[in-house]
KEKE-225487 format. One record per residue: residue number from 1; chain; x, y, z of N, C-alpha, C in turn. Coordinates in steps of 0.1 Angstrom, whole numbers, plus 5000, padded with zeros to 4 digits. Layout:
N
SITE pos unit   nX   nY   nZ  caX  caY  caZ   cX   cY   cZ
SITE NUM    A    X    Y    Z    X    Y    Z    X    Y    Z
...
***
This chain:
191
SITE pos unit   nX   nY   nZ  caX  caY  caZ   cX   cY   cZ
SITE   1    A 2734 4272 2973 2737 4269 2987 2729 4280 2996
SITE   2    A 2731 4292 2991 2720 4301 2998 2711 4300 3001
SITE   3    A 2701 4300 2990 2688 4294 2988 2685 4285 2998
SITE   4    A 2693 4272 2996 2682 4267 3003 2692 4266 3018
SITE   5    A 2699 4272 3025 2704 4277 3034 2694 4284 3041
SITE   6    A 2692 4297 3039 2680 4306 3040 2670 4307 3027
SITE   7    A 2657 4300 3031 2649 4299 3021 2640 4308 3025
SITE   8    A 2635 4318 3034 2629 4329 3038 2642 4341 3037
SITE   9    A 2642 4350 3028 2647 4358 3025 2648 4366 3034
SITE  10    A 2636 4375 3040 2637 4385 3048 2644 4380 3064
SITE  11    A 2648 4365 3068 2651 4364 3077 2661 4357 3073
SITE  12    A 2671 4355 3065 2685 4355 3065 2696 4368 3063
SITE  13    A 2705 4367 3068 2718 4378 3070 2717 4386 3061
SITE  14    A 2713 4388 3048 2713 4393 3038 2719 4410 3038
SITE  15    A 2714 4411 3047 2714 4427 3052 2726 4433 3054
SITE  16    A 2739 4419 3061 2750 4421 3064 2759 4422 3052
SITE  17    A 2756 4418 3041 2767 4416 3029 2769 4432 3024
SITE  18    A 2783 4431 3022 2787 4442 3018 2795 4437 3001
SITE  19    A 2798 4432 2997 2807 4427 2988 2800 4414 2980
SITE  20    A 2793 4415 2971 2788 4398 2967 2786 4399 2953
SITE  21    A 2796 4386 2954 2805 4382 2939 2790 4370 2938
SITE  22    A 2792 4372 2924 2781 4361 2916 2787 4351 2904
SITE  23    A 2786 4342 2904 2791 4335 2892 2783 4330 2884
SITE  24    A 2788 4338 2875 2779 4337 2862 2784 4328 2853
SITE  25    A 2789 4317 2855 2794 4309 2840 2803 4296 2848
SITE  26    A 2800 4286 2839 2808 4273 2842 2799 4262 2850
SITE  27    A 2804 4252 2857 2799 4243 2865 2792 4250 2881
SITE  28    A 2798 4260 2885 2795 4265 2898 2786 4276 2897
SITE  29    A 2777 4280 2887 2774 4296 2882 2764 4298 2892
SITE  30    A 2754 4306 2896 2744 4306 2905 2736 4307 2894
SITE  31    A 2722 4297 2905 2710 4296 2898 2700 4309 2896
SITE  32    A 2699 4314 2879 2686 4321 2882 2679 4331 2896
SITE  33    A 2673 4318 2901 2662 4319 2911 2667 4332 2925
SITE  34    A 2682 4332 2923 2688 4339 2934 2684 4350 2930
SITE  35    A 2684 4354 2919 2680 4369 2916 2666 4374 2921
SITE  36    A 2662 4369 2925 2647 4375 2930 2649 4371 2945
SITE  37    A 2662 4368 2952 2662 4374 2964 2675 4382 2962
SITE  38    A 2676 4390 2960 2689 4403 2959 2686 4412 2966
SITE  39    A 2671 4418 2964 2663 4432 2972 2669 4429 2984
SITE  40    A 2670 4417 2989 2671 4418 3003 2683 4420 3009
SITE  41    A 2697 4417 3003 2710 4425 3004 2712 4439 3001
SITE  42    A 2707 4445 3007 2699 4459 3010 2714 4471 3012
SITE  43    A 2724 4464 3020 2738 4475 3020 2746 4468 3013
SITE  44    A 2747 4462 2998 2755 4454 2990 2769 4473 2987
SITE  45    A 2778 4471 2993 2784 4481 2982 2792 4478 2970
SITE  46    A 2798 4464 2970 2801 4460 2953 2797 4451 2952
SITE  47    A 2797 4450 2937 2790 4440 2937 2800 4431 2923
SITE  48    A 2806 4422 2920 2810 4408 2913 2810 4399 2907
SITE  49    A 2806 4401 2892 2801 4393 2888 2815 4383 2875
SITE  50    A 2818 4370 2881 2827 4364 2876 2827 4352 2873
SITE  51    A 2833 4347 2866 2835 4334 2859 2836 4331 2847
SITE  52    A 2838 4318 2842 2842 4314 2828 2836 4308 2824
SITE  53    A 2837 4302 2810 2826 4286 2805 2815 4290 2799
SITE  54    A 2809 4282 2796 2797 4282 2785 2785 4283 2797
SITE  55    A 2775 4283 2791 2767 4284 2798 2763 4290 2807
SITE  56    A 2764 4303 2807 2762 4315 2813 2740 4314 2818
SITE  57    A 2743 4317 2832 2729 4313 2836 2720 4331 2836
SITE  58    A 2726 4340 2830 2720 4352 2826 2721 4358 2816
SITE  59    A 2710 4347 2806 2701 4346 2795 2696 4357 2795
SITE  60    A 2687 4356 2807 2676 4365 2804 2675 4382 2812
SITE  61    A 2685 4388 2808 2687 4402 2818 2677 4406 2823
SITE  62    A 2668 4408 2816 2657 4413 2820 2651 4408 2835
SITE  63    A 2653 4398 2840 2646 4389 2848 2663 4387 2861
SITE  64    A 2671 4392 2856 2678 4395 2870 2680 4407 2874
SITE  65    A 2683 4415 2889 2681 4416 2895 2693 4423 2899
SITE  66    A 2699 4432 2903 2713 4434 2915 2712 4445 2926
SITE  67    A 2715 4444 2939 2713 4456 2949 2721 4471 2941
SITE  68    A 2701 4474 2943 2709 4488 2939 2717 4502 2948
SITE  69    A 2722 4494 2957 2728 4500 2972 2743 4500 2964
SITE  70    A 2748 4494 2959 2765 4490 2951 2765 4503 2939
SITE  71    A 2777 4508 2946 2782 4514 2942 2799 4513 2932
SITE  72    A 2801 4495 2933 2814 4494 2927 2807 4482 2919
SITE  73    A 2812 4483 2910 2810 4472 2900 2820 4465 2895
SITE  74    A 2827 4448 2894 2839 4445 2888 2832 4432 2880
SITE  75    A 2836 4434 2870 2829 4421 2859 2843 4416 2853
SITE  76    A 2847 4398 2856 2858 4394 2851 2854 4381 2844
SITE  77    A 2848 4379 2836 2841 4369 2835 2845 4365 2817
SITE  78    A 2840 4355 2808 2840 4356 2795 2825 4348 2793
SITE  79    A 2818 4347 2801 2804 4342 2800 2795 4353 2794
SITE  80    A 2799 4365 2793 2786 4372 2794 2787 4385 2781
SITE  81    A 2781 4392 2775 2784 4400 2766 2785 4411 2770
SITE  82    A 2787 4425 2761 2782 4435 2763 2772 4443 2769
SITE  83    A 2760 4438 2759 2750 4443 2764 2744 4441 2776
SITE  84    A 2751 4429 2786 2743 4421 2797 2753 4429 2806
SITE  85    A 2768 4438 2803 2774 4440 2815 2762 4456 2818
SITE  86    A 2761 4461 2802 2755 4479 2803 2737 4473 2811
SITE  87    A 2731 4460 2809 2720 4458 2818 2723 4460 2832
SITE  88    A 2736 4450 2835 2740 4449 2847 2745 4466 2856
SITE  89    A 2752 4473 2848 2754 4487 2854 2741 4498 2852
SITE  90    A 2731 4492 2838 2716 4501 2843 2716 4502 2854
SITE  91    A 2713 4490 2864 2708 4486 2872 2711 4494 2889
SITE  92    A 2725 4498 2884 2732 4509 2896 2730 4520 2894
SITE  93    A 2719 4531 2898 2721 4538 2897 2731 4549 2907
SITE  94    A 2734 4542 2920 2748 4551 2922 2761 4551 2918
SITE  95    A 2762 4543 2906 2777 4534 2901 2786 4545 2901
SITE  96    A 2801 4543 2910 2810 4550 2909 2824 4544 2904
SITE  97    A 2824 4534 2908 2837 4524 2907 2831 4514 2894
SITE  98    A 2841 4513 2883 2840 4505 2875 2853 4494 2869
SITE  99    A 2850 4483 2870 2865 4472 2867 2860 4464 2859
SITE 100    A 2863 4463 2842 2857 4456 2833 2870 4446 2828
SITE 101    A 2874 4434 2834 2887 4427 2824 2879 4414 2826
SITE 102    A 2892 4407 2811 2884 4396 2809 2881 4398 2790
SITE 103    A 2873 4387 2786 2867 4383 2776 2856 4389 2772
SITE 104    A 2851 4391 2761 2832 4393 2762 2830 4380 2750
SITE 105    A 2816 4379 2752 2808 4372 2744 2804 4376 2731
SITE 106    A 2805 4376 2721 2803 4385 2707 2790 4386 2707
SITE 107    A 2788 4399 2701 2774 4398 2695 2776 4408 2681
SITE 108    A 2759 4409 2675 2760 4416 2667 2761 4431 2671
SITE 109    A 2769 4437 2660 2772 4451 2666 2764 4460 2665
SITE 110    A 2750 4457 2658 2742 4468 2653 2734 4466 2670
SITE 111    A 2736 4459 2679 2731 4460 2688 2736 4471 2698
SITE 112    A 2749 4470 2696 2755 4481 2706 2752 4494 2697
SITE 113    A 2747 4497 2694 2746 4510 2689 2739 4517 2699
SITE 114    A 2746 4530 2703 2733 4536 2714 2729 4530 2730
SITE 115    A 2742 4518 2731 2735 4513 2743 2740 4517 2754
SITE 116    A 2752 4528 2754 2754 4542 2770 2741 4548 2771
SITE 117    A 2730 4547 2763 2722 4564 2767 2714 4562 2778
SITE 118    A 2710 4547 2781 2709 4542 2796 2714 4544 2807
SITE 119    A 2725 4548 2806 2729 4545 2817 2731 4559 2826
SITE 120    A 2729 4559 2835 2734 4565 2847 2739 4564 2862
SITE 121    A 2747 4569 2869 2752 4565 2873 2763 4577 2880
SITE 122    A 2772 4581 2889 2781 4590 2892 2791 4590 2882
SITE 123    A 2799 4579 2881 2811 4574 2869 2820 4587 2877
SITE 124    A 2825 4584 2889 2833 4598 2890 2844 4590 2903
SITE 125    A 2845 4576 2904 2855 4569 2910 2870 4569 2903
SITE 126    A 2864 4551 2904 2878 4547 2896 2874 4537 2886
SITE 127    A 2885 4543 2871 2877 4529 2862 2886 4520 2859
SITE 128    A 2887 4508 2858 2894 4497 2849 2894 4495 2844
SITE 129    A 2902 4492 2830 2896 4483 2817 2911 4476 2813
SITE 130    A 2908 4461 2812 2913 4452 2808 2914 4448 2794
SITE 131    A 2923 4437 2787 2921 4434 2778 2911 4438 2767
SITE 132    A 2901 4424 2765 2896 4431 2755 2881 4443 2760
SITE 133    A 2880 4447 2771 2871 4457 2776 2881 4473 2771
SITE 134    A 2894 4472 2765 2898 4480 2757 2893 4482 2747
SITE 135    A 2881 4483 2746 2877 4482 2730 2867 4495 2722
SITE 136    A 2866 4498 2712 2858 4508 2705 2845 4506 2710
SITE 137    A 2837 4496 2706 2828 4496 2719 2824 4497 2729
SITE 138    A 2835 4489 2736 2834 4495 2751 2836 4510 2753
SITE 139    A 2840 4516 2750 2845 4528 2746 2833 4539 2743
SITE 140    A 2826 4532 2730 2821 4545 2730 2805 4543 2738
SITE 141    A 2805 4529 2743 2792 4530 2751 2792 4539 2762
SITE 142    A 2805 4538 2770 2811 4551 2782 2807 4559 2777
SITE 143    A 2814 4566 2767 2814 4578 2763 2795 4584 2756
SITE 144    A 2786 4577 2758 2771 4579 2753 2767 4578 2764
SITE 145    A 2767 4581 2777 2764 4582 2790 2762 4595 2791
SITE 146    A 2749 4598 2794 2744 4611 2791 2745 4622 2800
SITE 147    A 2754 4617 2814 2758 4624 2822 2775 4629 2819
SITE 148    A 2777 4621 2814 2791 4623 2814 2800 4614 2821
SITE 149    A 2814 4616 2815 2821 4608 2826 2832 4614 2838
SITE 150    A 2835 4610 2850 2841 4620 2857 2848 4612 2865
SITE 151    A 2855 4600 2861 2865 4596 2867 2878 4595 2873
SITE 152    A 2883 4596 2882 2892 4602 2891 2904 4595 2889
SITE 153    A 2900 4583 2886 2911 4574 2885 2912 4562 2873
SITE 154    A 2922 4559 2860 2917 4556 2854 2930 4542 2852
SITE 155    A 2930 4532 2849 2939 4521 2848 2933 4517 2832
SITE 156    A 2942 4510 2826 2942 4505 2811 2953 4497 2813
SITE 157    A 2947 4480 2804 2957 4475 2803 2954 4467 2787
SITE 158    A 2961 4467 2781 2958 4463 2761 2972 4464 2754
SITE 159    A 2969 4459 2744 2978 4455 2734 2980 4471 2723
SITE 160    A 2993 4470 2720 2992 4481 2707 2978 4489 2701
SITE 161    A 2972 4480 2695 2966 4483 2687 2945 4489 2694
SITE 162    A 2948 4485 2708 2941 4490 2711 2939 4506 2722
SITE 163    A 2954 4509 2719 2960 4520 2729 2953 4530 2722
SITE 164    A 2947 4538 2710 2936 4547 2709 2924 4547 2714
SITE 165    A 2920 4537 2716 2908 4535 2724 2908 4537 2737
SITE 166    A 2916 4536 2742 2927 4541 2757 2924 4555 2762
SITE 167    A 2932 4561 2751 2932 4573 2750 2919 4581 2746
SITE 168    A 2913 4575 2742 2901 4583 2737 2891 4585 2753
SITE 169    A 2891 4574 2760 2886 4577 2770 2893 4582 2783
SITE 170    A 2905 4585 2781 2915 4593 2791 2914 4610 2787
SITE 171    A 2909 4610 2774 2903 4622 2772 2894 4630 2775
SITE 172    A 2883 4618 2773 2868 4617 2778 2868 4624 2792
SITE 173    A 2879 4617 2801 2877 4625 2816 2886 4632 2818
SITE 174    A 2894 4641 2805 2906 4649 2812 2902 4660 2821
SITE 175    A 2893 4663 2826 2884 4676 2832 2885 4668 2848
SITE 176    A 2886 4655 2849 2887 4651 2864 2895 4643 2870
SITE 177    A 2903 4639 2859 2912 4626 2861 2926 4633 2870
SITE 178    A 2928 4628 2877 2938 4627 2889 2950 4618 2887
SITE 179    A 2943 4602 2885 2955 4591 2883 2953 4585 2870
SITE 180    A 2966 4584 2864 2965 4577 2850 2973 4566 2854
SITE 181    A 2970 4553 2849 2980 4539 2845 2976 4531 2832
SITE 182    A 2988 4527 2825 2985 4520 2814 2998 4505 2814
SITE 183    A 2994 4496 2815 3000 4488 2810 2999 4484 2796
SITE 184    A 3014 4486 2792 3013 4483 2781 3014 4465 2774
SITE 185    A 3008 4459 2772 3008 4446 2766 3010 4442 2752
SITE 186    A 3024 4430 2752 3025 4427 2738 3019 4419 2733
SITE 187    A 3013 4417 2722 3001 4405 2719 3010 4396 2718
SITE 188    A 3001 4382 2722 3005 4369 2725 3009 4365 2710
SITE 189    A 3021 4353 2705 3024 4350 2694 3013 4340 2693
SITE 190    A 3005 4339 2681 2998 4325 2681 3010 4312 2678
SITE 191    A 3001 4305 2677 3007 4289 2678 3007 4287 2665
***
């Protein structure tokens, strides 16, 4: 709808967005092509990336794009993997706010190996982690951020068995951490 709303980039509102959520997955996801107008949401400060379903339309990380003006980042999605959220936070380099719940997409694990050393970013907000973004992965990609982490504020929400992985990163910032919360969750019975 954007697109072809404002199909001259440099003369639509773009400038005005402060907050822009992207959908990445299902019947409504945004096309591709939007990513090569982003530059021009020039004072984005978070930025959103959400949704469900198959078919996740960022295949190709490499080839999208996010205002590097955003400084909050919240991914609630089960379209998308790992490695596409740590592309998606390369991409900030003033990242301060981080909110990761939701699903991921599997991959192989010898991929995640090594893939925090990328990143930079402040990390000295507030962080989120949901479900399965409680995870040893997730976890130790934070923790291979070559700046450090320096979070002020930290929320956790997971099951038993993922509550060391919790802690391992409530440790990670015990030098700046201010607010702790954890909800504790009981795993669902299967069927």
């Amino acid at each position: 709808m954007w697109l072809k709303t404002f199909p001259v980039p440099e003369e639509s509102p773009a400038r005005h967005v402060r907050d822009l959520r992207i959908c990445t997955g299902g019947r409504h996801h945004v096309p591709e092509e939007f990513f090569e107008y982003t530059q021009w949401f020039s004072n984005v400060e978070r930025v959103c990336l959400v949704g469900c379903g198959e078919a996740p339309p960022l295949r190709r990380p490499s080839l999208w794009r996010l205002p590097q003006s955003a400084t909050s980042l919240l991914v609630n999605t089960d379209a998308i993997t790992l490695v596409q959220v740590r592309d998606a936070m390369a991409q900030l380099p003033n990242l301060d706010n981080l909110s990761l719940l939701g699903f991921l997409v599997a991959v192989n694990r010898k991929e995640l190996v090594g893939i925090g050393a990328v990143l930079k970013g402040r990390f000295g907000g507030k962080l989120m982690l949901y479900g399965e973004y409680v995870d040893e992965d997730v976890i130790n990609m934070l923790l291979e951020v070559p700046t450090g982490l320096g979070f002020t504020e930290l929320q956790t929400s997971c099951t038993p068995e993922r509550f060391p992985s919790a802690v391992r990163l409530a440790e990670a910032c015990g030098k700046t951490l201010l607010k702790l919360s954890h909800l504790h969750r009981k795993p669902c019975p299967s069927s």
